[in-house]
Structures are given as C-alpha cells and as structure tokens.
N, CA, C and O atoms as a GROMACS GRO file, in nm:
protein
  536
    1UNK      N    1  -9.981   3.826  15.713
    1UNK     CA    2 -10.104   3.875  15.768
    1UNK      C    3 -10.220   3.809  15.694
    1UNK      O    4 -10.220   3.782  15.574
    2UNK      N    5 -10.338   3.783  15.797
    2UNK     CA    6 -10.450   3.719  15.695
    2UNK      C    7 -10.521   3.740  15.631
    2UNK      O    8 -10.573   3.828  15.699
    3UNK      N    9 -10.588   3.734  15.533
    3UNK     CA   10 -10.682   3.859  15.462
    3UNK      C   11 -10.826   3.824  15.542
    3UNK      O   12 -10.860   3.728  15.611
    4UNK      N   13 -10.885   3.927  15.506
    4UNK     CA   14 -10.985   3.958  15.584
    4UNK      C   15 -11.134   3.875  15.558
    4UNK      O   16 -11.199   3.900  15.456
    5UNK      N   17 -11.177   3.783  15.651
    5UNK     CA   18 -11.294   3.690  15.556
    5UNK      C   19 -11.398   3.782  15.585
    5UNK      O   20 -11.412   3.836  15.695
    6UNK      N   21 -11.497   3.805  15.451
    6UNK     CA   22 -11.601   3.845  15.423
    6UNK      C   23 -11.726   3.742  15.466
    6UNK      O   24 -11.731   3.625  15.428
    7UNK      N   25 -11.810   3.797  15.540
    7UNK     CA   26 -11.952   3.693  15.522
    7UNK      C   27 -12.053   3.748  15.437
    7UNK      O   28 -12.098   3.683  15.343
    8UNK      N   29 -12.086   3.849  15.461
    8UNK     CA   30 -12.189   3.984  15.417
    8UNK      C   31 -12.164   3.904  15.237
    8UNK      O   32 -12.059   3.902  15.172
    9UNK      N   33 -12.290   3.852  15.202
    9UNK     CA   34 -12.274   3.834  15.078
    9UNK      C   35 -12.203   3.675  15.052
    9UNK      O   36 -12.176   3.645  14.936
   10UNK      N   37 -12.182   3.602  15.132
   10UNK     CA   38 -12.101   3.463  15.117
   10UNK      C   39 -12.259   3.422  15.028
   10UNK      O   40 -12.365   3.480  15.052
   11UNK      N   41 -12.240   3.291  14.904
   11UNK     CA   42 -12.328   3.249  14.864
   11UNK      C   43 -12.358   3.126  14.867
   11UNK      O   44 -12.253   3.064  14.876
   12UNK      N   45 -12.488   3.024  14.863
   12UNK     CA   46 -12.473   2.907  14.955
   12UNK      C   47 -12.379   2.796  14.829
   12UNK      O   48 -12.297   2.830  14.744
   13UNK      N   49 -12.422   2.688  14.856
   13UNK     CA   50 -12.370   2.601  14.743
   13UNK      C   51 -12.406   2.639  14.614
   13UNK      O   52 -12.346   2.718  14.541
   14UNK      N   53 -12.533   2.560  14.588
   14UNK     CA   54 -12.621   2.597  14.464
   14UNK      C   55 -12.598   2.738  14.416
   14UNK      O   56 -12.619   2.743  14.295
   15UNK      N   57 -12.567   2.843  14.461
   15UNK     CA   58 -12.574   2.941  14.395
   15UNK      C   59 -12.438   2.984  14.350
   15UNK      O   60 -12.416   3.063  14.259
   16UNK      N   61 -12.304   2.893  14.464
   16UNK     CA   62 -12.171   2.942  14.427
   16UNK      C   63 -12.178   2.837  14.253
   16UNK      O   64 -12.160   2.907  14.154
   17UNK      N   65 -12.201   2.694  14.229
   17UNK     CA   66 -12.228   2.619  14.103
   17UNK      C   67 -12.326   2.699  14.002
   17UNK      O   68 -12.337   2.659  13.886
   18UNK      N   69 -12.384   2.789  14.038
   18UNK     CA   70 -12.424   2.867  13.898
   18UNK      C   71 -12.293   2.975  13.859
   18UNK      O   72 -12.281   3.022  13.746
   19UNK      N   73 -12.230   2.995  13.934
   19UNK     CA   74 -12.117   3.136  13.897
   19UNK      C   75 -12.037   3.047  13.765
   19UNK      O   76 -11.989   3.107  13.669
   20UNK      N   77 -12.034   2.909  13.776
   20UNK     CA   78 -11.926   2.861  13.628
   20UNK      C   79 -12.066   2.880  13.516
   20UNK      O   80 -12.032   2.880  13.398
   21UNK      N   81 -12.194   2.893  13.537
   21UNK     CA   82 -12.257   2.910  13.377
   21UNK      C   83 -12.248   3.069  13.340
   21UNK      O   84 -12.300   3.100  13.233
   22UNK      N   85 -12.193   3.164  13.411
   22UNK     CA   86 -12.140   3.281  13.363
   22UNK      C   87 -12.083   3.289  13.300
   22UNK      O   88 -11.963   3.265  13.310
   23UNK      N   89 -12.156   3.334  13.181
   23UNK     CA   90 -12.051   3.385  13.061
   23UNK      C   91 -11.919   3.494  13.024
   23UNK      O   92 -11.865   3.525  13.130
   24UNK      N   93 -11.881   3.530  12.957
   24UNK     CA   94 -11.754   3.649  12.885
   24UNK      C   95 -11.846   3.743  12.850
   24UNK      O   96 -11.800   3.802  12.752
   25UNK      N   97 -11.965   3.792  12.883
   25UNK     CA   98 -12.043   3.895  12.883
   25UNK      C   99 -12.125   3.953  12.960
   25UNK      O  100 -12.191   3.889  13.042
   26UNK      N  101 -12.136   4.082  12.946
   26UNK     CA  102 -12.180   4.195  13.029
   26UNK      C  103 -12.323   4.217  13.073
   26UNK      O  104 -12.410   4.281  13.014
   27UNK      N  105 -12.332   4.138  13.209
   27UNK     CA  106 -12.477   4.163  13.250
   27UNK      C  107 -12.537   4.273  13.339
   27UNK      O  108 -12.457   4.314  13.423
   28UNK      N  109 -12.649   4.325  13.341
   28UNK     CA  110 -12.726   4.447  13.446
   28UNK      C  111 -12.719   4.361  13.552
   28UNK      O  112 -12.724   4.238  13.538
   29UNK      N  113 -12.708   4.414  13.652
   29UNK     CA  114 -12.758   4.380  13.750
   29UNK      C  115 -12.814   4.282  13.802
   29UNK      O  116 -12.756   4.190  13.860
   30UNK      N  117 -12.976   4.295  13.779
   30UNK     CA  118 -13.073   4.230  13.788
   30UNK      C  119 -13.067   4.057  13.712
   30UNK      O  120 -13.120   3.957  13.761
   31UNK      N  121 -12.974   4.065  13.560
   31UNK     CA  122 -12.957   3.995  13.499
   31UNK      C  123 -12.899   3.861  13.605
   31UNK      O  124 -12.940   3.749  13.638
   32UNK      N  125 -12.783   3.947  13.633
   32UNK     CA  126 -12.680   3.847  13.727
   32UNK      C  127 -12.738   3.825  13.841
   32UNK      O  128 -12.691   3.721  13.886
   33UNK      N  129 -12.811   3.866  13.907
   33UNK     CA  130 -12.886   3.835  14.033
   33UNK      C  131 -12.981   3.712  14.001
   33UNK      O  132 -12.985   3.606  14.063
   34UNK      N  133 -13.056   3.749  13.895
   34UNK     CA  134 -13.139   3.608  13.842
   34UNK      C  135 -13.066   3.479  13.798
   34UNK      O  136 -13.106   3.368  13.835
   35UNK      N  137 -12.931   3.502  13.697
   35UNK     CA  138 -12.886   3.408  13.686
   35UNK      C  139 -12.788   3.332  13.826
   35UNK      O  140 -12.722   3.228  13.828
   36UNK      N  141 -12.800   3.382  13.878
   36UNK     CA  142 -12.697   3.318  14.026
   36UNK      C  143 -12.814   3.277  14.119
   36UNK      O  144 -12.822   3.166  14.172
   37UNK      N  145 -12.889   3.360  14.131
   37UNK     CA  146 -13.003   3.331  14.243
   37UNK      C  147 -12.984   3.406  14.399
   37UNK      O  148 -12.997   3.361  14.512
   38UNK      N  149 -12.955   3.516  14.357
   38UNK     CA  150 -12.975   3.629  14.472
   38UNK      C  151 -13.061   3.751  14.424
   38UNK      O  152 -13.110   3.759  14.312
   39UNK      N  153 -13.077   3.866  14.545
   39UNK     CA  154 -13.149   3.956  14.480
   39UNK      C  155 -13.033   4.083  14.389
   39UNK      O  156 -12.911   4.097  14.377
   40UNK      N  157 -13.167   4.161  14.339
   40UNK     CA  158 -13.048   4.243  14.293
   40UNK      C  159 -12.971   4.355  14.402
   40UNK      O  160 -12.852   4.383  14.413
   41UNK      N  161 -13.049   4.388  14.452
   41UNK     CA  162 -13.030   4.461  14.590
   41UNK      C  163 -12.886   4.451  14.671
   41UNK      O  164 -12.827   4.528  14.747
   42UNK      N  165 -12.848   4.282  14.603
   42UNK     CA  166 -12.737   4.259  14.735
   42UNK      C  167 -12.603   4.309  14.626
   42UNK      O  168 -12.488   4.318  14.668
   43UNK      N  169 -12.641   4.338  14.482
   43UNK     CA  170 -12.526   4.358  14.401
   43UNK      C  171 -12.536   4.483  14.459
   43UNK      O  172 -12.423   4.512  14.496
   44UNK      N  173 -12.603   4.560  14.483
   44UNK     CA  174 -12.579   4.689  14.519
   44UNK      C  175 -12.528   4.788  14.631
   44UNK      O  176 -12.476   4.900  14.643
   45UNK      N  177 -12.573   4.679  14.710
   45UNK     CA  178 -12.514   4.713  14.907
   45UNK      C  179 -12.416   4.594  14.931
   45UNK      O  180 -12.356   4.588  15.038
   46UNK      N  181 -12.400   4.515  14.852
   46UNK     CA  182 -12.244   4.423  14.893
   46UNK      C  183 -12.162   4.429  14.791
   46UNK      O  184 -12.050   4.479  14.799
   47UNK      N  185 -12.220   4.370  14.671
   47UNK     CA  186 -12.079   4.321  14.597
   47UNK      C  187 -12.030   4.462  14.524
   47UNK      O  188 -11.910   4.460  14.497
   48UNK      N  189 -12.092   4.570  14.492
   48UNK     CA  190 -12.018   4.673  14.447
   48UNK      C  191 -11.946   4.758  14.530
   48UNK      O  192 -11.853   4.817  14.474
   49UNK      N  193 -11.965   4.782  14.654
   49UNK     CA  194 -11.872   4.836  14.785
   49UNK      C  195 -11.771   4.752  14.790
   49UNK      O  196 -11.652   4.781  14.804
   50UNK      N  197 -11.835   4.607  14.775
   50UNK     CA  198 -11.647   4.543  14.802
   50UNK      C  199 -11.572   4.570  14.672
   50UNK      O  200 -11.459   4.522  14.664
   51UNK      N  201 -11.594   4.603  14.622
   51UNK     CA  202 -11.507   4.604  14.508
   51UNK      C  203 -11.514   4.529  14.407
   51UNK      O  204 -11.411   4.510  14.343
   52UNK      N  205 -11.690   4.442  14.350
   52UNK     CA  206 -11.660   4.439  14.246
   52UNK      C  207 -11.671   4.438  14.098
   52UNK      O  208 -11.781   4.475  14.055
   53UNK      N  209 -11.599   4.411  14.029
   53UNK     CA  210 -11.557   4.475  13.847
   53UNK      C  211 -11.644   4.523  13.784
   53UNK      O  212 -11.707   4.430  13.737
   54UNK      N  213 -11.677   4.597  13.761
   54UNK     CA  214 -11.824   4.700  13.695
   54UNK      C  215 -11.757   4.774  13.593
   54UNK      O  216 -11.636   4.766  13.570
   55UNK      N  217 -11.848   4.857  13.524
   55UNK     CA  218 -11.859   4.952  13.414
   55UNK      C  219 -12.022   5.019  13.404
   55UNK      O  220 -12.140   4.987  13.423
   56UNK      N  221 -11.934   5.136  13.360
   56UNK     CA  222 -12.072   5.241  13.400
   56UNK      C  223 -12.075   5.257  13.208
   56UNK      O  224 -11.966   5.271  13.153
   57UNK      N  225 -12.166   5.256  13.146
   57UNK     CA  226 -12.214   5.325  13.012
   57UNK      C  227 -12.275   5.458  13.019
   57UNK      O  228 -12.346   5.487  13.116
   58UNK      N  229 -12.251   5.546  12.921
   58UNK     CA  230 -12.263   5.706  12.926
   58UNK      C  231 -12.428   5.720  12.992
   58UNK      O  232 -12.441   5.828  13.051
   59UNK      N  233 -12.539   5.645  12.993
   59UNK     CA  234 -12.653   5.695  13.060
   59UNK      C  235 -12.602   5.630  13.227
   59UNK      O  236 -12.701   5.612  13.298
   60UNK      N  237 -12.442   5.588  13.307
   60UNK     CA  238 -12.446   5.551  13.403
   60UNK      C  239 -12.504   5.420  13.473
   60UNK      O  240 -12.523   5.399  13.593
   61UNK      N  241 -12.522   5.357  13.390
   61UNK     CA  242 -12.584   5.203  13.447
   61UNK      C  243 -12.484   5.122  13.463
   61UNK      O  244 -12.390   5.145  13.387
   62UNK      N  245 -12.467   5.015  13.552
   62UNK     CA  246 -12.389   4.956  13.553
   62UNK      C  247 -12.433   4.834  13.507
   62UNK      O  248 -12.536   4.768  13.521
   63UNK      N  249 -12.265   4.811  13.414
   63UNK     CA  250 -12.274   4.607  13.344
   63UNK      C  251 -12.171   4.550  13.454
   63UNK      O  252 -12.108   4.624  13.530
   64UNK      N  253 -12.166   4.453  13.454
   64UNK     CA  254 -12.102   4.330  13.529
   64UNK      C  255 -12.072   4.187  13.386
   64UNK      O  256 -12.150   4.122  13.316
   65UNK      N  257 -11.937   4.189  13.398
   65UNK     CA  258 -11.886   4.105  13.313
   65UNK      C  259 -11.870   3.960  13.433
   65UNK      O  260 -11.799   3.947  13.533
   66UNK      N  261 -11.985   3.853  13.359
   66UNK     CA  262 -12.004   3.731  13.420
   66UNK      C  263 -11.827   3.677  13.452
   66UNK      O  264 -11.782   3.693  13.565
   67UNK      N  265 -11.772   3.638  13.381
   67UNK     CA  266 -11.629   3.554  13.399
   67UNK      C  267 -11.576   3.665  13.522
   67UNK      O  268 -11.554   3.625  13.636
   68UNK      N  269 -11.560   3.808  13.483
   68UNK     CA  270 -11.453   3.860  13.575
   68UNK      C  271 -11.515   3.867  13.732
   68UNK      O  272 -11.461   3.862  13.843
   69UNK      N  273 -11.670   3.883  13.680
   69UNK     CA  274 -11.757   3.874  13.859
   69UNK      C  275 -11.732   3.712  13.941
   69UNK      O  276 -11.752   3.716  14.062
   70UNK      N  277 -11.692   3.577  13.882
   70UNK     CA  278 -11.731   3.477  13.919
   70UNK      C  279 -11.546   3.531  13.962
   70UNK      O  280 -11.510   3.599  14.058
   71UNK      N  281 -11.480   3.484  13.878
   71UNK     CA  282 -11.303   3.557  13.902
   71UNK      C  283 -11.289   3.644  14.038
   71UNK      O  284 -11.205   3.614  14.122
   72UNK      N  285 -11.373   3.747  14.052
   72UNK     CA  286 -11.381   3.799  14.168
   72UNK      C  287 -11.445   3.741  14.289
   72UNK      O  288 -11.397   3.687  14.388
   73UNK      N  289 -11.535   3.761  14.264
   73UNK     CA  290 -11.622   3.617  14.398
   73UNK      C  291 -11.471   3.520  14.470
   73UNK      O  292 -11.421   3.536  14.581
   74UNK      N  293 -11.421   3.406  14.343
   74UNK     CA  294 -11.457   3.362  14.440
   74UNK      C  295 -11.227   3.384  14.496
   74UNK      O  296 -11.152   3.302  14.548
   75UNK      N  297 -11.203   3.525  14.449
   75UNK     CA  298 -11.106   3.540  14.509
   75UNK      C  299 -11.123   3.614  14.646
   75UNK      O  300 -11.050   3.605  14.745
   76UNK      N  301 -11.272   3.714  14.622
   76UNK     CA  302 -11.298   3.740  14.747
   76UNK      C  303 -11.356   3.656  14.838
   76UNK      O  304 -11.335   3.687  14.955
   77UNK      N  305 -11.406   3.582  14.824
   77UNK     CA  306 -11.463   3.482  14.915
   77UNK      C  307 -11.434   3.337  14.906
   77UNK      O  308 -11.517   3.246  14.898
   78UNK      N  309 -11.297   3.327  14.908
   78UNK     CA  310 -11.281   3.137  14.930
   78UNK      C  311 -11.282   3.136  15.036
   78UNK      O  312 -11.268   3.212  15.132
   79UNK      N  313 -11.321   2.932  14.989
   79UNK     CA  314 -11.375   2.829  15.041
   79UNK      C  315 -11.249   2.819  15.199
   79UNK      O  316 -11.127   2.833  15.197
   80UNK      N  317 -11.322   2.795  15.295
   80UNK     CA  318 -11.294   2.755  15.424
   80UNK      C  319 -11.265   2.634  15.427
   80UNK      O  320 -11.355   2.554  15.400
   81UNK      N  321 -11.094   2.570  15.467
   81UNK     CA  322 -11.059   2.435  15.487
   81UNK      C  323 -11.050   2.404  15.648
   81UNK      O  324 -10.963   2.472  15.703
   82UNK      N  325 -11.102   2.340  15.709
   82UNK     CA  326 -11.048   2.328  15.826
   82UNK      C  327 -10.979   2.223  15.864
   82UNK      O  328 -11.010   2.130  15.789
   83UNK      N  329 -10.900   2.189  15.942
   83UNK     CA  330 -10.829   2.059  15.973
   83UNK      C  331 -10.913   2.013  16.057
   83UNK      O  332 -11.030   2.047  16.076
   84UNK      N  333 -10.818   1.896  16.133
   84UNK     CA  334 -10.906   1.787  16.164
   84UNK      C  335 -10.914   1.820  16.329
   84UNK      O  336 -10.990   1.756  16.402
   85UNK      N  337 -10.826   1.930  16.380
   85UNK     CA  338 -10.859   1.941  16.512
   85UNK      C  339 -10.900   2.118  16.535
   85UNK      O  340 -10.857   2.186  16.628
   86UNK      N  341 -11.022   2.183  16.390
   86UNK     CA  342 -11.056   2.308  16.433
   86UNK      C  343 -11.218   2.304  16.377
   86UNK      O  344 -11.262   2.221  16.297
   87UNK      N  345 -11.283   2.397  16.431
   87UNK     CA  346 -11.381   2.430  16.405
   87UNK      C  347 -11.444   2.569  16.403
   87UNK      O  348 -11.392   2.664  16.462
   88UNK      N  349 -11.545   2.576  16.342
   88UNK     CA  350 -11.564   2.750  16.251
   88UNK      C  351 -11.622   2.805  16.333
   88UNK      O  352 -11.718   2.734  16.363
   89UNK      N  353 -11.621   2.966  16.435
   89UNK     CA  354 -11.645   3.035  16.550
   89UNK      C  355 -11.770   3.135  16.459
   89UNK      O  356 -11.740   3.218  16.373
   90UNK      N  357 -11.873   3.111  16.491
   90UNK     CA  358 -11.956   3.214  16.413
   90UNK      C  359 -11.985   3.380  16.423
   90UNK      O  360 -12.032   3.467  16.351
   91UNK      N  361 -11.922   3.367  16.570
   91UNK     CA  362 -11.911   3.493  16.669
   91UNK      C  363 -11.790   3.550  16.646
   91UNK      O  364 -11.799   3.670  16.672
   92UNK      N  365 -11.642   3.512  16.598
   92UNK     CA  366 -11.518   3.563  16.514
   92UNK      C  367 -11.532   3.526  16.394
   92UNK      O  368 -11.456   3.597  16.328
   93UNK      N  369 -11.573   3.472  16.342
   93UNK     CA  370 -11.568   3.450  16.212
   93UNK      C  371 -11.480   3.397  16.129
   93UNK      O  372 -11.460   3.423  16.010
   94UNK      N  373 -11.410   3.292  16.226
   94UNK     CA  374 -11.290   3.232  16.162
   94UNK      C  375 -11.273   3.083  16.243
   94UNK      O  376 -11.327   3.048  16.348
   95UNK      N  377 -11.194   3.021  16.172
   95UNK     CA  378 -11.209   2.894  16.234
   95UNK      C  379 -11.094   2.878  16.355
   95UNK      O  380 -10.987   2.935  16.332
   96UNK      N  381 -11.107   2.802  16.487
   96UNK     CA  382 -11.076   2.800  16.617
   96UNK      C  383 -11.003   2.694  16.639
   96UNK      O  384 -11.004   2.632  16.533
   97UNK      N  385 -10.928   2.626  16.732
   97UNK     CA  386 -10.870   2.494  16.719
   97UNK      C  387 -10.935   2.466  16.890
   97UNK      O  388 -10.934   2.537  16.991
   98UNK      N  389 -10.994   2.312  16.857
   98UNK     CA  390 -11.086   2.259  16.944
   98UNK      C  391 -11.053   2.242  17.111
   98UNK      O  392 -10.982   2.144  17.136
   99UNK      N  393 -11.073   2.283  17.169
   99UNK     CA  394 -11.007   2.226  17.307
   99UNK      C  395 -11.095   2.216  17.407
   99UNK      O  396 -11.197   2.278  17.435
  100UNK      N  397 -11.019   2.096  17.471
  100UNK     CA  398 -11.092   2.011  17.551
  100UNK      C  399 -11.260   1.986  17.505
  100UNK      O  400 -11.361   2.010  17.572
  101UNK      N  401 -11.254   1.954  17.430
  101UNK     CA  402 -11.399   1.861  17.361
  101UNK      C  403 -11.448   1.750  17.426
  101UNK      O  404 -11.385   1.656  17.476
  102UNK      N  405 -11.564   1.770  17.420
  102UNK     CA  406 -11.680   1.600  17.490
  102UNK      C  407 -11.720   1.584  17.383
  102UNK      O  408 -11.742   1.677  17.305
  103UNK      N  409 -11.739   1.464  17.357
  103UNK     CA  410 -11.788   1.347  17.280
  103UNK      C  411 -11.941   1.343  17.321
  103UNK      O  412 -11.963   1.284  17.426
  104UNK      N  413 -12.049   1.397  17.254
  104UNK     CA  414 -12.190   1.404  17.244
  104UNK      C  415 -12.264   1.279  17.142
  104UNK      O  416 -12.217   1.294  17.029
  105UNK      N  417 -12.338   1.192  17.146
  105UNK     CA  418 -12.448   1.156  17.036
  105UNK      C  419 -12.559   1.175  17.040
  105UNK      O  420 -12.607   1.144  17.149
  106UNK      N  421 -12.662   1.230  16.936
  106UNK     CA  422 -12.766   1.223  16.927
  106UNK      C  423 -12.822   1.138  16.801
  106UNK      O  424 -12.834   1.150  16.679
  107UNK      N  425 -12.838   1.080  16.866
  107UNK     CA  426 -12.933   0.952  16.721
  107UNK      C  427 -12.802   0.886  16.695
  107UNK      O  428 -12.717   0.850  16.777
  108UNK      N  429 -12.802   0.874  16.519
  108UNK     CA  430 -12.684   0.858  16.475
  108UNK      C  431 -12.559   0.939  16.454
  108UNK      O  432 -12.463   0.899  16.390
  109UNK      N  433 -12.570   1.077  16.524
  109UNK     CA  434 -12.495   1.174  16.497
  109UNK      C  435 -12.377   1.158  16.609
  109UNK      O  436 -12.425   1.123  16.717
  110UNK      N  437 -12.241   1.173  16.611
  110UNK     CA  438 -12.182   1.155  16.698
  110UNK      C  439 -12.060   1.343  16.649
  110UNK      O  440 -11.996   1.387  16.553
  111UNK      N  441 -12.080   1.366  16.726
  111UNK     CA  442 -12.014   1.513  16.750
  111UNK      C  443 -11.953   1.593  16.870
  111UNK      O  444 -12.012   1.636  16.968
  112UNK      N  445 -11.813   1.602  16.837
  112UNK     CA  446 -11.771   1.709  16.970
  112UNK      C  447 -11.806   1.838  16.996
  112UNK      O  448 -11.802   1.919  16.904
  113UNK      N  449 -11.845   1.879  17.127
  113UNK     CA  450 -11.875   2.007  17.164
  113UNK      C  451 -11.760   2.073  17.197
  113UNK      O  452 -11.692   1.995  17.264
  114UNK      N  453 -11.680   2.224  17.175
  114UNK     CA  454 -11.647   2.232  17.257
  114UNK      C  455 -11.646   2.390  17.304
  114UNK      O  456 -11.765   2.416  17.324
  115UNK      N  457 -11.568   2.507  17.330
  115UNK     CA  458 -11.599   2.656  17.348
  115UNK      C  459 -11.482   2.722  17.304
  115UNK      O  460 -11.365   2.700  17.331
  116UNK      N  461 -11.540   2.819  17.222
  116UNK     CA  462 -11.417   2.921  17.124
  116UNK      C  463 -11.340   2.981  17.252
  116UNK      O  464 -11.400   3.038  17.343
  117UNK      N  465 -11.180   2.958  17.248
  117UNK     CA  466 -11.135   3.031  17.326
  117UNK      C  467 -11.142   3.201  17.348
  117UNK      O  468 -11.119   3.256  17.455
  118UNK      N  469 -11.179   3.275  17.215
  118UNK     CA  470 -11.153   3.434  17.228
  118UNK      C  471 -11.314   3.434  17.286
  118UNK      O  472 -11.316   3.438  17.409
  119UNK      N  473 -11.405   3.431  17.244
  119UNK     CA  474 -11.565   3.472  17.274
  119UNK      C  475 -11.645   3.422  17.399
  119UNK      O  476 -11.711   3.475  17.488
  120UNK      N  477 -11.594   3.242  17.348
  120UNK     CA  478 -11.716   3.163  17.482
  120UNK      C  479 -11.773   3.064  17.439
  120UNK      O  480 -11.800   2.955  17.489
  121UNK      N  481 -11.795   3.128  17.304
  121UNK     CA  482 -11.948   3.070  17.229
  121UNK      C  483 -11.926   2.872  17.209
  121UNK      O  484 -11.821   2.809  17.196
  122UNK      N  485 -12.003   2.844  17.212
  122UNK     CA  486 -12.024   2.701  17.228
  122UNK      C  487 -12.040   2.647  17.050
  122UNK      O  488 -12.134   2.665  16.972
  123UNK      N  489 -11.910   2.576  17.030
  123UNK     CA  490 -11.921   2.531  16.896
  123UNK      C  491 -11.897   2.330  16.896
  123UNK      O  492 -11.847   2.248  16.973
  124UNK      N  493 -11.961   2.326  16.771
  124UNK     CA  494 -12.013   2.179  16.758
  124UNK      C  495 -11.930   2.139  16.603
  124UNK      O  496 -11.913   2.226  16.518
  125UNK      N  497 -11.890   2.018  16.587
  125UNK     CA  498 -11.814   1.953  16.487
  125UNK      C  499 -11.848   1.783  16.512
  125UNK      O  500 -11.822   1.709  16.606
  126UNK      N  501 -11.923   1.757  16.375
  126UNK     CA  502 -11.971   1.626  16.339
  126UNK      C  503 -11.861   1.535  16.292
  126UNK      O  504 -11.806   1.543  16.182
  127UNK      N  505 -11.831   1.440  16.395
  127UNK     CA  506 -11.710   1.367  16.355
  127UNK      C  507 -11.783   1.219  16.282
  127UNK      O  508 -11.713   1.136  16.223
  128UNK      N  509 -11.935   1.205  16.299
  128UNK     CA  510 -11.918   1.024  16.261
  128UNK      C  511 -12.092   1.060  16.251
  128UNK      O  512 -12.159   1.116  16.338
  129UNK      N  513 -12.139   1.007  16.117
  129UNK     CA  514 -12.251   0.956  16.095
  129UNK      C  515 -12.249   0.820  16.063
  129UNK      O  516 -12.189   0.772  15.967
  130UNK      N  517 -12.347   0.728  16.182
  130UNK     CA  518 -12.392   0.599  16.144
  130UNK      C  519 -12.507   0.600  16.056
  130UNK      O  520 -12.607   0.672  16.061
  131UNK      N  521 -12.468   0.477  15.949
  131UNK     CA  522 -12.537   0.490  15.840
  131UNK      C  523 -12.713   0.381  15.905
  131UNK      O  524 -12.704   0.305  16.001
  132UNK      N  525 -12.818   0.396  15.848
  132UNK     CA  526 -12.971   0.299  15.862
  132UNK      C  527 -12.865   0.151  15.847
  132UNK      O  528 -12.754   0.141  15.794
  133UNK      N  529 -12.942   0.059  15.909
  133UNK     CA  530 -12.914  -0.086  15.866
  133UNK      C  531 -13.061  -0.085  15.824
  133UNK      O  532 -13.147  -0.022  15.887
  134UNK      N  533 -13.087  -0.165  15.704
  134UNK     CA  534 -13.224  -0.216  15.651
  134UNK      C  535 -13.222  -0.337  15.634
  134UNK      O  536 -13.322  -0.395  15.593
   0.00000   0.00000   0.00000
C-alpha cells in the first residue's frame, strides 16, 4: 500500500537545503521557522498535527530538536521520482503515466501535453530545452 503524499507544508528547494544547517539542538518554534524560512504559524497548523517530534517544558512551550525535525521532514515528505513516461496530476496529487501525448513547442521549449486519466485535468512535461546560439 502507498503511503500517503502530504502537500500541506511541502517546502520549496532553498528552504528543503537549509534543513542540513540544523543542528542536535532544541529550537522554539519561531527559531526554526526563521532558520528554514517559513512562518511560524505553519509549525503550528502543519508540522505538529502531522506528527512532528516536539517536547513540551514544565511552563508547556514547545522545543523542536533541529536533526530529529529535518529526520522527520524529510521521511514525511520525500522527494517525487518520476519516470520517463509519467507526469505529476496536481488535482490527485500523485504522479500519472502519460497517454496519448502531443508534442507542443513554444520558443525553445518543446513539451508533451497530455490529460490525467482519473480527473481530466490537462498536464504538461518538458521533454527538450534548446539552448541560445550566440
């Protein structure tokens, strides 16, 4: 069975490459929100409902241990591989296998269109960028 992909809270690049300068120590909240580059808000309505690793101290505040939060991340939320004949359905939330695709270019962009079989929705996959001649 597959586990269940999370979006609510996915983080972009730049901010998943700050989770390795997390340290073996215990940050507030707010701390870890600044050092990653989200708000604190989202530790509070995402990542602690999903489940994750906290500690409450006797006045009830919660710490977040940097290594075990990045440890968690990114077991809750890995990276999406797709092969070479699927593409990612934004409307299921999982990646689709392409069928019957047209061959589109715009500019130098050359990309197949084609439609998620469960939804409808019209999805796009960049097969070939031509590079400037100067």
């Amino acid at each position: 069975m597959a586990k269940e992909m999370y979006i609510k809270g996915r983080l972009n690049g730049s901010q998943r490459m700050r989770l390795i300068k997390l340290l073996e120590m215990l940050y507030k909240p707010s701390e870890l929100a600044e050092e990653v580059g989200f708000t604190r808000r989202q530790v509070y309505r995402v990542y602690i409902p999903a489940g994750c690793p906290h500690t409450r101290d006797e006045k009830r505040y919660i710490w977040i241990n940097g290594k075990a939060f990045r440890e968690w991340y990114e077991e809750t939320y890995p990276r999406v591989s797709l092969g070479q004949d699927e593409t990612f359905c934004l409307t299921c939330k999982k990646p689709v296998k392409i069928i019957n695709p047209k061959i589109e270019n715009k500019g130098r962009l050359h990309y197949l269109i084609s439609f998620c079989p469960k939804c409808g929705r019209k999805l796009a996959r960049i097969t070939k960028k031509d590079k400037l001649h100067k």
